[in-house]
C-alpha positions, 0 to 999 in steps of 0.5 A: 410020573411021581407027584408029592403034594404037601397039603397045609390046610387045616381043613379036610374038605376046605377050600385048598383041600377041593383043589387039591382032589380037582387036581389029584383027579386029573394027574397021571402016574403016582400021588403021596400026600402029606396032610401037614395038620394030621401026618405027625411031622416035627418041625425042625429043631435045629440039632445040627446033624444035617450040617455033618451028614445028609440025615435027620435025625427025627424019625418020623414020615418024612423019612418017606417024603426025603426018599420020594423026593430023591426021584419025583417028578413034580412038587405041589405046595398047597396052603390057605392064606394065614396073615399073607403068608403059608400055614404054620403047620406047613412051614413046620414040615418045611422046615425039615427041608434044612436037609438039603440047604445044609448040603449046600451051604455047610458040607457042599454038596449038591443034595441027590435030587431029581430035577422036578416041576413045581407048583403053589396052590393058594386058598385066601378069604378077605383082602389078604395078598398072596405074594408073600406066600407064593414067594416063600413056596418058590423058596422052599421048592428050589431046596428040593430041586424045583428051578422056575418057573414055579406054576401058581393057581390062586382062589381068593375070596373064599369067604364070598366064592368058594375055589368050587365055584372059582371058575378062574382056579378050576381052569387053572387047576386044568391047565397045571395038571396038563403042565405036571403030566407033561414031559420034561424036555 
């Protein structure tokens, strides 16, 4: 089992970050993480390679996420709550994934990925909604051959419970390491 985790908190030990160890803690096989804040990835910037050929042409670690998503298992999108949407450093990495919308949409051809599970772990303080960000996870995960459903665990009001003490989240968090270590049917 192969699992890749974008990581777009901020925060090295915040609230999406404890989630995210809950349930690296329970999953089987192997793990690579990127830290959407520390791993250096560019953000797209629209030069059109990738409308020609399957390349992109920044250098950089995502060179190593395109060759583990090639046969993955799973994909865990994880962000805190930014004005009811994913972080802006995630949507920056994310944005690389114009790789495989280009595949599809200019050159059509179906990007050589493996069928995965998906899922989205939001973090969110105050009243803001999560359905805009969870939306937009499900998107970004269909580019990388994630079909629903699309497993969610949510922690919100974590500016008056952290996801520690989310007694709902961590079950969840239980329950989606049991659905990514299973076996595909």
């Amino acid at each position: 089992m192969k699992t890749l985790i974008l990581n777009g908190s901020p925060r090295k030990n915040g609230e999406t970050a404890m989630l995210i160890n809950t349930l690296k803690s329970r999953l089987s096989g192997e793990i690579f993480q990127i830290d959407c804040y520390a791993d250096g990835i560019s953000p797209c910037t629209d030069c059109r390679l990738c409308r020609k050929k399957p390349v992109c042409r920044i250098n950089d670690k995502m060179q190593e996420v395109y060759d583990y998503l090639k046969d993955c298992d799973n994909v865990v999108i994880a962000s805190p709550i930014f004005f009811e949407e994913l972080s802006g450093r995630l949507l920056d990495v994310a944005s690389r994934f114009q790789v495989y919308a280009s595949a599809l949409i200019f050159r059509h051809e179906k990007p050589e990925l493996s069928r995965k599970k998906g899922a989205v772990i939001l973090t969110a303080g105050g009243s803001g909604g999560m359905t805009r960000a969870y939306y937009t996870a499900c998107r970004l995960l269909e580019n990388v051959g994630v079909r629903e459903p699309v497993f969610c665990v949510c922690s919100t009001h974590t500016d008056s419970l952290p996801a520690n003490d989310d007694k709902a989240a961590l079950s969840d968090i239980i329950t989606l390491a049991k659905e990514l270590n299973a076996k595909s049917v």
